[in-house]
SEFINU-937549 format. One line per 8 residues: number of its first residue (from 1); their letters; for each residue x, y, z of C-alpha. Coordinates in steps of 0.2 Angstrom, whole numbers. Each point is the difference from the previous one (the first is absolute). Layout:
REM residues N
NUM> A> X:Y:Z  ... $
//
This chain:
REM residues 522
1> XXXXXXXX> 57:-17:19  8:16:0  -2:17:11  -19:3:0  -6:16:-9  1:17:8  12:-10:14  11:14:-4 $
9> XXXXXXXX> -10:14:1  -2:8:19  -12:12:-1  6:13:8  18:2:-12  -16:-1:-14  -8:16:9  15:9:3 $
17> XXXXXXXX> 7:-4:-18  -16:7:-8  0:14:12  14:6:-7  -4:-2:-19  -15:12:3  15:13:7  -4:-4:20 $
25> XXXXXXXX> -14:10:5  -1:12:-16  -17:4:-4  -5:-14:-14  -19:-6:-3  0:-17:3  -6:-11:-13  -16:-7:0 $
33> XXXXXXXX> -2:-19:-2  -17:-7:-5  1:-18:1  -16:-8:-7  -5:-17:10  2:-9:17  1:-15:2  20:-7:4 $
41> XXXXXXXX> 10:8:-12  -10:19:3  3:0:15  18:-8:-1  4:13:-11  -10:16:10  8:-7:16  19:-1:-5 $
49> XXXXXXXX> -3:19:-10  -8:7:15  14:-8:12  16:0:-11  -4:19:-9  -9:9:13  9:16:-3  -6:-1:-19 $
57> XXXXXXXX> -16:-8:-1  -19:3:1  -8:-16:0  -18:-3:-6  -5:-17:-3  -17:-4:-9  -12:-17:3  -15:-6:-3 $
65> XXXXXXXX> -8:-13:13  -13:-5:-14  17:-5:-13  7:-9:15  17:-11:-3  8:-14:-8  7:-7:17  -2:-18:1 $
73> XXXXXXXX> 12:-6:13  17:5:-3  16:-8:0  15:10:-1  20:-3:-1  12:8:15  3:15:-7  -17:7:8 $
81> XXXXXXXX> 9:-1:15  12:16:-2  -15:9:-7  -10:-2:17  18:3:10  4:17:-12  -16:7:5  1:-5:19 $
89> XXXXXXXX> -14:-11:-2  -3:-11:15  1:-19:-6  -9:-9:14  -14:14:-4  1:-2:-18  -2:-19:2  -15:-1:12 $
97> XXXXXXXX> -10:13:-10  3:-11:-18  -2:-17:10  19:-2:-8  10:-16:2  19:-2:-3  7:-8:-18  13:-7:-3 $
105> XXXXXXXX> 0:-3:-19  -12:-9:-13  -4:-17:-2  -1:-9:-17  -11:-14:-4  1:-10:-16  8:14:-11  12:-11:-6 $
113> XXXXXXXX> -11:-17:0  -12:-5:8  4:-6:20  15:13:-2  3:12:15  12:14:5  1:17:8  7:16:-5 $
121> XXXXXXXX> 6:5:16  5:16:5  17:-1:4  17:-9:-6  6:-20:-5  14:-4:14  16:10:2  13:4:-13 $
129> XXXXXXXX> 17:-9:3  17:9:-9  -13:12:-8  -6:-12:-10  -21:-1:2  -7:-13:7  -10:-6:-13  17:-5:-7 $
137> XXXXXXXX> 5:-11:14  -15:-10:0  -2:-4:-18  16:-7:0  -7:-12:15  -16:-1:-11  7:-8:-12  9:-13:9 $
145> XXXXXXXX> -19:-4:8  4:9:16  -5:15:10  -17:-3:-1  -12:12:-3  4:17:-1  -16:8:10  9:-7:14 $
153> XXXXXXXX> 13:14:-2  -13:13:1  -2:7:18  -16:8:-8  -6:-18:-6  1:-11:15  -9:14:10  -14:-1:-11 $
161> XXXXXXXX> 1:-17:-2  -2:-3:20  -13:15:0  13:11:13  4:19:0  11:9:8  9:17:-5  15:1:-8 $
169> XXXXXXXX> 17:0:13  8:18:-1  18:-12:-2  1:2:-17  13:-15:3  -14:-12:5  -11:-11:-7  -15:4:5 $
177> XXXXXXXX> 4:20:-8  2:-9:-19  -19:2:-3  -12:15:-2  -21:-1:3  -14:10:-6  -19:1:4  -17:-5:-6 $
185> XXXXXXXX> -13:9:5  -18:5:-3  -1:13:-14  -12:8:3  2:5:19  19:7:-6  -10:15:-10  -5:6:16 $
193> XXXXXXXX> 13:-3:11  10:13:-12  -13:10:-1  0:6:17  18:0:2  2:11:-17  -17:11:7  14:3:14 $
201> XXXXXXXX> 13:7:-11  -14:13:-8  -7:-9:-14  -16:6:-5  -11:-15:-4  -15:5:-13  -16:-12:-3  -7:1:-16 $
209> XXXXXXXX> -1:-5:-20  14:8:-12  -12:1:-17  12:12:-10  17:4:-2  5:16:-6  16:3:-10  12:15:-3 $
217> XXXXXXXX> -6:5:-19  21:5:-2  11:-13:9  -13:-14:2  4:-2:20  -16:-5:12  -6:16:6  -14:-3:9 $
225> XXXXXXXX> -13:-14:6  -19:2:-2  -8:-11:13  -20:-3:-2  -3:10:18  5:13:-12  17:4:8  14:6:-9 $
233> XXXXXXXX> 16:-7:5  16:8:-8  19:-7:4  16:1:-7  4:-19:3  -12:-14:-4  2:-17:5  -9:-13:-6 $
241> XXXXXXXX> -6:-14:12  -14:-6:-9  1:-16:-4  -4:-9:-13  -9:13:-6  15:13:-4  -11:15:0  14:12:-2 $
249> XXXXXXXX> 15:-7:-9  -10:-13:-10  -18:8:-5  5:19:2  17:0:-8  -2:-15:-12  17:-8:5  2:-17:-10 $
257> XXXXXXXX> -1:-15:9  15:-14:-3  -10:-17:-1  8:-15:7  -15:-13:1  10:-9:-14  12:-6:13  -10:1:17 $
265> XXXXXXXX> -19:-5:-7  -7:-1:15  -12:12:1  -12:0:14  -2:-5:18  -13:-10:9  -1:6:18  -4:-9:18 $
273> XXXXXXXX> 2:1:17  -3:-13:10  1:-3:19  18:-4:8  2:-20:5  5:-4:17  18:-2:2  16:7:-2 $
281> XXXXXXXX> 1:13:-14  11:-2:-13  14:16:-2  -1:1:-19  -11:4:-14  -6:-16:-12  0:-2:-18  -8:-17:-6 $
289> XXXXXXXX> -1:-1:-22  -16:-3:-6  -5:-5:-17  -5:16:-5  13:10:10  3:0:18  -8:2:17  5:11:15 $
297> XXXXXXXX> 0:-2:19  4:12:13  -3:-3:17  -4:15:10  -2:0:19  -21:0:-2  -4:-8:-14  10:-8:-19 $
305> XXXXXXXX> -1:9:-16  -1:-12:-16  0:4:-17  3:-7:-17  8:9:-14  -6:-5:-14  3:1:-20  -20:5:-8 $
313> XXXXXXXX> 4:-6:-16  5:-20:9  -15:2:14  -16:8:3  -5:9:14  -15:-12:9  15:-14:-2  12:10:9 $
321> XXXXXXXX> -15:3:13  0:-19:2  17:-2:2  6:12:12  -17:-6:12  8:-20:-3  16:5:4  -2:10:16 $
329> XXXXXXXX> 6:-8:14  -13:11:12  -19:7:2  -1:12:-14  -3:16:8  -8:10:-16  -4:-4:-17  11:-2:-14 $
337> XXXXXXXX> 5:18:-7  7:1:-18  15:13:-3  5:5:-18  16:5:-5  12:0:-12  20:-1:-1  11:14:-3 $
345> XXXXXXXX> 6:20:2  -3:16:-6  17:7:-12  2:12:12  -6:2:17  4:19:4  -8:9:-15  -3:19:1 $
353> XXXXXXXX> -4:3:17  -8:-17:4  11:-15:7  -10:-16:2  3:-9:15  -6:-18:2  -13:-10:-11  -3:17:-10 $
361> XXXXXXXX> 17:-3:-6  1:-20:-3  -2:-14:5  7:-18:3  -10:-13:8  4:-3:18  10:-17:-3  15:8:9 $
369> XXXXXXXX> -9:13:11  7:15:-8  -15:10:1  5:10:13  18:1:-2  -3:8:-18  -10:15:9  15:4:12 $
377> XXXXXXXX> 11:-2:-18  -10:14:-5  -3:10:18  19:0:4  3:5:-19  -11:16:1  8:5:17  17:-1:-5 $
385> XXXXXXXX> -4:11:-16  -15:10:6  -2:16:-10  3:13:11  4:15:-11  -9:-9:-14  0:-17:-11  16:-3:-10 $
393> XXXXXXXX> -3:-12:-14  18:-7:6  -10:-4:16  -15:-7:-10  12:-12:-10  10:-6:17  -15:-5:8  -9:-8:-16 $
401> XXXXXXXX> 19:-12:-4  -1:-4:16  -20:-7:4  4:-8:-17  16:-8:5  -10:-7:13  -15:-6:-7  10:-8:-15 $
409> XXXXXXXX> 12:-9:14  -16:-8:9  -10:-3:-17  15:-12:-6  1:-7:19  -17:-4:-2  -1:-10:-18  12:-11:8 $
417> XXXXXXXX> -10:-8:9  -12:-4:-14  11:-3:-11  13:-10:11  -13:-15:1  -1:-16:-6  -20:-2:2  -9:-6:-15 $
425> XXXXXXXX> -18:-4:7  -8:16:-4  0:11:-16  4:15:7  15:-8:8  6:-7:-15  -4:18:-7  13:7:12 $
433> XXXXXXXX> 11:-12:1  4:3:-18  -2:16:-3  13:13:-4  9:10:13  6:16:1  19:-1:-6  6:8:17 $
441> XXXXXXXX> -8:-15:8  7:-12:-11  18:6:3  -2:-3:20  -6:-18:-3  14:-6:-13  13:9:14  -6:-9:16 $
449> XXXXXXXX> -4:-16:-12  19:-1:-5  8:4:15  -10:7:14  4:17:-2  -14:12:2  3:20:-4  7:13:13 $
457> XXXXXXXX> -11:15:1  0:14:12  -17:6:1  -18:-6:-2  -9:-16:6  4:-19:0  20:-5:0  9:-16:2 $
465> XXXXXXXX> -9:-9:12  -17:4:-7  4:-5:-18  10:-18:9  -17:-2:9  -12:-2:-15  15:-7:-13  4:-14:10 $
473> XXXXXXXX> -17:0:7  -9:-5:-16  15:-11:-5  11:13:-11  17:-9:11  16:8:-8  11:-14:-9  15:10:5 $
481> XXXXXXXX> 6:9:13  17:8:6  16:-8:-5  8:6:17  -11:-11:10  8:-15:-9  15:1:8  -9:-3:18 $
489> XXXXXXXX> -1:-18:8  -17:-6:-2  2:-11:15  4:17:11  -12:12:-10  -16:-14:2  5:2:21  1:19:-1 $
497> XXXXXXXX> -18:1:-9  -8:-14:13  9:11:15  -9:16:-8  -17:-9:-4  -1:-7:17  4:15:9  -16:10:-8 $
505> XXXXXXXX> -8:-14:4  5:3:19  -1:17:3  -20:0:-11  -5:-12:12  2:12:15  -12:12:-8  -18:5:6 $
513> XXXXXXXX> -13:-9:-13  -9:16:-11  -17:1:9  12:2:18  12:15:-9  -17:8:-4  -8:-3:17  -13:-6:-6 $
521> XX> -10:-18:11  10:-17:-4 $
//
């Protein structure tokens, strides 16, 4: 996986850099930002604008304790991990206030067929050798019955597989520096952990109900906020945290919803947390198929969140109840709690003076854990093209093409799995199996089907080894490779890939076990 999100950014280049737009210390109103809802992606967004744009910004977030959040446990991909370095975050902090654990990518179960398993780790397949991939290398071995299985190329799969964790090696020579991790955490203890560090940067934090939106009668930007206190909150940015509920972008400016329940139908989540088993917790976030769907797992320090995604039109919801209760492997700790949701985005995501941020703006069920990463997508984006001397519709356009970009790239990452089965025991898995793909999709699975070659991109989310994890995974293995790697000796090449396979074999097993890196008890 490559450089985190916002790895780039330091904030204080960010500060001096917007400093300087505003004209150093020339007298300019600061803008004010009204961000409507808490919960993780508020206060994400209220943290990094109050920490990244101090010279630029007022800050006034608006809640309600009666709406409350979404938050049912959260799993996230590594890229959370520069966010909390940008703003100065402590980690250690951060992960005893969300009860966080490490993770090191996700586990499949019976996508493919049933008794299947991989895991999309977060890091890379072996070494590249005379810049040709290493996927290269070990189909050619494949196909003479050799090499073995892939995984054990992984640094980031034999890790999970042996429940260890350690931090990456700063050699980024070494073996142990080829893999990435990320967190899960309780969601709804994040909230608040950014809340008081954003409070700290001068964020105004308001309780109340918004029940109107007032709009400009000539340009048709927000201009105010009527809350049921009576309060009149005026602004020159909103930002919709919201939720599912869009208040500003969807209900107040009417912007169309793109609907893509015809390729993800999975349309709501049956939610429960049971208590943690005894034993060594497992460094990764689980995803087992269901006839219906599929079910999550996500071990936190303090308890496990379950959950089964589920399609409505294949399940009902007292059947889902009973299934996620069966298929928990601890004391359930609350009952069942149905989410309903549905698959897609808003055309655009920055409209007038509104940008949507989060699920106000899609949303694609958590199969990946891209939840979070999509809100620093839209956090980074607003930063880097903040309004300053006023909104460009050259600025609105960037920031709309890219979110897009991004949510196209992990929609089609996401029908592959689905689609990439052989499973025929369920309707709704014959439904997807067969069902047509987006052409973009398509295109990537005839590529790495013929030949193993998967397309280059510079920017956005999931590239080579991501796309290698969940093809060969679920049994898409290429029936061609690289013509260079012919000319190898397969006698010699075979040794190389053993020598490789054993040493991360090796150097894993002098690793702490996860619950030791976390310091928690044996």
């Amino acid at each position: 996986m490559r450089a985190p999100l916002f790895r780039h950014w330091r904030a204080d280049a960010i500060i001096a850099y917007t400093r300087a737009r505003r004209g150093g210390e020339v007298n300019q109103p600061r803008k004010r930002v009204i961000i409507v809802g808490g919960g993780t992606a508020g206060w994400m967004a209220a943290s990094a604008i109050a920490k990244l744009l101090p010279h630029a910004v007022e800050v006034t977030l608006i809640e309600s304790a009666e709406i409350g959040i979404v938050g049912v446990g959260e799993a996230t991909l590594p890229h959370l991990r520069a966010f909390i370095e940008t703003l100065g975050l402590d980690e250690a902090e951060f992960m005893a206030a969300t009860h966080a654990t490490w993770k090191l990518g996700i586990e499949f179960r019976d996508f493919g067929k049933p008794g299947d398993r991989y895991l999309h780790p977060f890091g890379d397949f072996g070494r590249p050798l005379h810049d040709i991939p290493f996927l290269h290398w070990w189909l050619r071995m494949h196909a003479l019955g050799q090499g073995g299985d892939i995984a054990d190329y992984s640094v980031a799969n034999v890790m999970a597989a042996q429940r260890r964790f350690a931090r990456p090696a700063e050699d980024p020579d070494a073996l142990l520096a080829s893999y990435g991790y990320a967190y899960q955490f309780d969601a709804t203890r994040f909230g608040p952990f950014l809340r008081s560090f954003a409070e700290e940067q001068g964020v105004t934090r308001i309780e109340g109900r918004i029940v109107s939106v007032e709009r400009d009668g000539a340009t048709g930007d927000v201009a105010a906020l009527l809350l049921e206190s009576g309060t009149r909150i005026e602004g020159d940015l909103f930002v919709d945290c919201s939720g599912f509920r869009s208040l500003l972008l969807g209900d107040a400016l009417g912007e169309e919803w793109e609907d893509w329940s015809h390729w993800l139908p999975c349309d709501r989540a049956m939610a429960l947390p049971c208590a943690a088993p005894p034993g060594e917790i497992e460094p990764l976030t689980r995803a087992t198929a269901m006839p219906a769907g599929w079910r999550w797992r996500i071990p936190l320090q303090h308890r496990v969140g379950n959950g089964y995604v589920y399609s409505s039109a294949h399940l009902s919801d007292d059947a889902a109840s009973a299934a996620i209760l069966a298929a928990v492997e601890g004391e359930p700790l609350a009952d069942p709690r149905v989410l309903r949701f549905r698959a897609g985005r808003r055309k655009r995501s920055w409209s007038h003076n509104v940008v949507a941020v989060g699920l106000a703006s899609g949303f694609l069920e958590p199969l990946e854990s891209t939840s979070i990463y999509l809100v620093q997508v839209a956090i980074q984006q607003l930063i880097a093209l903040f309004p300053i001397g006023g909104i460009a519709e050259v600025d609105r356009d960037a920031f709309n093409d890219q979110v897009d970009y991004e949510y196209d790239r992990i929609r089609d990452f996401l029908i592959l799995h689905y689609h990439a089965s052989t499973r025929d025991d369920s309707e709704f898995w014959r439904a997807v199996r067969h069902m047509a793909i987006p052409d973009s999709l398509a295109e990537k699975i005839e590529l790495f089907r013929r030949a193993g070659r998967i397309q280059r991109y510079s920017r956005g989310l999931f590239f080579a080894p991501s796309w290698i994890a969940v093809m060969i995974g679920q049994g898409l293995v290429p029936q061609g490779w690289d013509q260079r790697v012919d000319a190898a000796d397969p006698r010699a090449l075979g040794q190389a890939l053993d020598r490789l396979r054993s040493q991360i074999a090796a150097e894993v097993a002098t690793l702490p076990g996860h619950r030791a890196a976390l310091g928690l008890p044996a």
